[in-house]
C-alpha positions in Angstrom: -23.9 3.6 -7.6 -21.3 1.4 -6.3 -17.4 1.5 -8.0 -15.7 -2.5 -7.2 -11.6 -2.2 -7.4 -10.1 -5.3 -6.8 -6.3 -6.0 -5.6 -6.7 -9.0 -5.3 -4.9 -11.6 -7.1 -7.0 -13.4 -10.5 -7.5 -16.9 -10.7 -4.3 -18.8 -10.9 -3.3 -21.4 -13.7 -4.0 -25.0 -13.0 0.0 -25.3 -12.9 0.1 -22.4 -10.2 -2.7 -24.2 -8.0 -0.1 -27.3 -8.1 2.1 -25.3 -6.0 1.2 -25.3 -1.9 3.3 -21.7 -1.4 1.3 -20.3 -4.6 -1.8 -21.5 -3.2 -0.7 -20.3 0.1 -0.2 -16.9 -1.4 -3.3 -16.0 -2.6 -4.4 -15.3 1.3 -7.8 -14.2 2.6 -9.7 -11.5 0.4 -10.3 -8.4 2.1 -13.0 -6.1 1.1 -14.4 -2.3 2.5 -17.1 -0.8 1.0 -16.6 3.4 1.4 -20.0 5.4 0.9 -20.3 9.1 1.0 -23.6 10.3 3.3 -21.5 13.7 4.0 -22.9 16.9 2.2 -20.0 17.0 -0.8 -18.5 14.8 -3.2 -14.8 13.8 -1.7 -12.2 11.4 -3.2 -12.3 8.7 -0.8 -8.6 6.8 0.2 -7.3 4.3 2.1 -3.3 4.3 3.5 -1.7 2.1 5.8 0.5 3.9 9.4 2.9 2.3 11.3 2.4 1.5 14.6 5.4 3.7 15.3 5.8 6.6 12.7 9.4 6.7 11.4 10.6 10.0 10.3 12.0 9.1 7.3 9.4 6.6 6.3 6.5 7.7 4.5 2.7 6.0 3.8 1.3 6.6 0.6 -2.2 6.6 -0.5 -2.6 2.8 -1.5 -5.8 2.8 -2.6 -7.5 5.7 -4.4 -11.1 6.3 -6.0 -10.3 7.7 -9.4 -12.7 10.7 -9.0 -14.7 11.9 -6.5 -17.7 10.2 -4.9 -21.0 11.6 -5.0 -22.8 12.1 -2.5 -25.2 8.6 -1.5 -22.5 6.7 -3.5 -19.7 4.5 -3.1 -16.8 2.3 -3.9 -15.3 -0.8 -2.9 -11.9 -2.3 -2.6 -11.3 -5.2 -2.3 -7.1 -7.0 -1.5 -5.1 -9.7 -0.2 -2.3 -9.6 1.9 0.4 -10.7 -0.2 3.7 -8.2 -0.3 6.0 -6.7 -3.1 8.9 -4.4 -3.0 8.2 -1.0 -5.0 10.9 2.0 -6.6 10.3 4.7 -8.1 11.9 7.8 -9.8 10.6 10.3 -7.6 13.8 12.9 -6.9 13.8 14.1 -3.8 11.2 12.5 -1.5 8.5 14.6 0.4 4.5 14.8 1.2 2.9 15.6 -2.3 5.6 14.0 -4.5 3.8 11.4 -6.4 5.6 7.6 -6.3 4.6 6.1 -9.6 5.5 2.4 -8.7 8.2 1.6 -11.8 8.8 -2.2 -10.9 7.1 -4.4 -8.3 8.7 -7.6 -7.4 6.6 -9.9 -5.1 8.4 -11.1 -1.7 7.3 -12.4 1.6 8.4 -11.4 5.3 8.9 -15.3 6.2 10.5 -16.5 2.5 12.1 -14.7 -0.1 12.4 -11.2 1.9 15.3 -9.4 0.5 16.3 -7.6 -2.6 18.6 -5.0 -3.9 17.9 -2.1 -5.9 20.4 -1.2 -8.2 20.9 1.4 -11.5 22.6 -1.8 -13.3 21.5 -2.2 -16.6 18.8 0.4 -15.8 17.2 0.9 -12.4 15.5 -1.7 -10.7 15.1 -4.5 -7.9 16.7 -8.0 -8.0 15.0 -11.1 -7.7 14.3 -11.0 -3.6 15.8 -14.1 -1.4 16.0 -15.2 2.1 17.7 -13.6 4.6 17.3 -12.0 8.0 16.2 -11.0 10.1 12.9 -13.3 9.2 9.5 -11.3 9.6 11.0 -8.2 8.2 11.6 -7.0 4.4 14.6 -5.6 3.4 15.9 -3.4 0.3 19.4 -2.9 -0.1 20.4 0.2 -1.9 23.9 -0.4 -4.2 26.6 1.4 -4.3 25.6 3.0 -7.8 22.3 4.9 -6.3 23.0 8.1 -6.4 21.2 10.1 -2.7 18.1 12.1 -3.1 17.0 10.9 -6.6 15.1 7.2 -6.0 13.1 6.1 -3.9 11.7 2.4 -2.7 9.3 0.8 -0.1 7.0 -1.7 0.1 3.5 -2.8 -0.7 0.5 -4.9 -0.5 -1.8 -6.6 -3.3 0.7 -5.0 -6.2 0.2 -1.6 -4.4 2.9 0.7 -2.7 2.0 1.2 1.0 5.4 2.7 2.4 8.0 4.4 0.5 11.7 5.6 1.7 14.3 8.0 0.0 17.4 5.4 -1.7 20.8 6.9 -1.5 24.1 5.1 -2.1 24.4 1.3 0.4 22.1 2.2 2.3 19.7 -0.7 3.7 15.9 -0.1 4.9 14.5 -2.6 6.8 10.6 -2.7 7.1 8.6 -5.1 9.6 5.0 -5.1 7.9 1.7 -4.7 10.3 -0.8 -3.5 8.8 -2.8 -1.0 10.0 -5.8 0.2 7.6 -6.7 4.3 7.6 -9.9 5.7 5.5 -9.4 9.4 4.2 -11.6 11.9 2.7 -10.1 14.6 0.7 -9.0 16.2 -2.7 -5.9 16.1 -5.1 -5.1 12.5 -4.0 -4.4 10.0 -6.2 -2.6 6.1 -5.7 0.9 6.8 -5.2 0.8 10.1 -3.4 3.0 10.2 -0.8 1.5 11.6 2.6 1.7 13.6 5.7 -0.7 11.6 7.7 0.1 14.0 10.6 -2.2 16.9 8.4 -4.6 13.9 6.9 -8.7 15.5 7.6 -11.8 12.8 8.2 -9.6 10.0 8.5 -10.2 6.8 11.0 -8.8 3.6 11.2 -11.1 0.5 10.0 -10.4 -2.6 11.9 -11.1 -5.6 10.9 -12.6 -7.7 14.1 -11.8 -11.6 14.2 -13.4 -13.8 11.5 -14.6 -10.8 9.5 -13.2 -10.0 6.2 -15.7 -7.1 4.6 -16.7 -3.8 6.2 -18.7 -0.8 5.4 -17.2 2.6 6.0 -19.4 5.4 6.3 -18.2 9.1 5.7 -20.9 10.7 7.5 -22.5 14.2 7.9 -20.5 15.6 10.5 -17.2 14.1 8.2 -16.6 11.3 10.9 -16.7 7.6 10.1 -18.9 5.0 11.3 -17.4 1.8 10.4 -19.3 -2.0 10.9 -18.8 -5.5 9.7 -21.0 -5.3 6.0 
């Protein structure tokens, strides 16, 4: 049995598809295709890493099967890369909090990159524009967040990727690059934040040039064997 989540953005309107940036939003659809031919059911997961781990940065688990797999079945997910600025009422921040995205806001590293989050009228992110540094998204935390009660990162496809504790003007600056991890485990759902140092059969999938789809593997011995499908 195969499970298909999509990301991915629906059809846009005909006025939508008048727009070249709208167009240009919708990107390349991405799809991996996670079967289980290990000997137990696992919930399978997919988070993104930084290239450089920062300590006060944390990945979450983007996307999530919503039980366990069987056993000879699978699921598939399938995304774009198009970016949105996530918060969340989370208190303090740590592995095994759960970030239950609140507001998304969609953005992009070389247009409208910037936003502030702010408790005024009620929590939630402004309208992001451009400003610098280009490449980069930025959230700017007002001076009405109170420390060590919100939280806010980024995402991909309407899902929260990386996450950050909020406290009072503080400004998080995030260069995406995204980096795609596969995960076999329990008591994971999308949105929990992670200790990637402790994750078990995990393994990055990488997408060689020109191909867009891969099948991922969790095999016997709980390692990965990942090919273009």
């Amino acid at each position: 049995m195969t499970l298909e989540i999509s990301y991915a953005r629906q059809s846009l309107s005909h006025e939508l598809l008048a727009s070249q940036e709208a167009v240009a939003a919708q990107g390349t659809k991405y799809s991996m295709t996670l079967i289980n031919e290990a000997a137990q059911p696992w919930t399978f997961y997919v988070y993104q890493k930084m290239p450089q781990q920062v300590a006060d940065v944390f990945s979450m688990a983007w996307f999530c099967s919503p039980y366990e797999i069987r056993v000879g079945n699978r699921i598939r997910f399938t995304w774009e890369i198009d970016y949105n600025f996530v918060w969340s009422d989370t208190g303090q921040l740590m592995p095994g909090v759960d970030f239950y995205a609140s507001g998304e806001v969609d953005c992009s590293p070389a247009g409208n990159n910037t936003t502030e989050f702010s408790l005024t009228p009620g929590p939630g992110l402004s309208t992001p524009v451009k400003g610098p540094p280009t490449g980069s998204l930025v959230i700017k935390d007002a001076a009405d967040v109170p420390n060590n009660r919100y939280s806010v990162g980024i995402g991909m496809s309407g899902t929260g990727t990386y996450c950050v504790q909020a406290g009072t003007n503080l400004t998080h600056t995030f260069t995406p690059t995204p980096s795609y991890w596969l995960a076999a485990g329990t008591n994971v759902k999308i949105g929990t934040v992670l200790n990637i140092d402790t994750i078990a059969q995990t393994a990055e999938a990488k997408f060689p040039p020109a191909v867009y789809d891969l099948n991922c593997v969790l095999q016997a011995d709980n390692t990965w064997d990942i090919s273009p499908a």
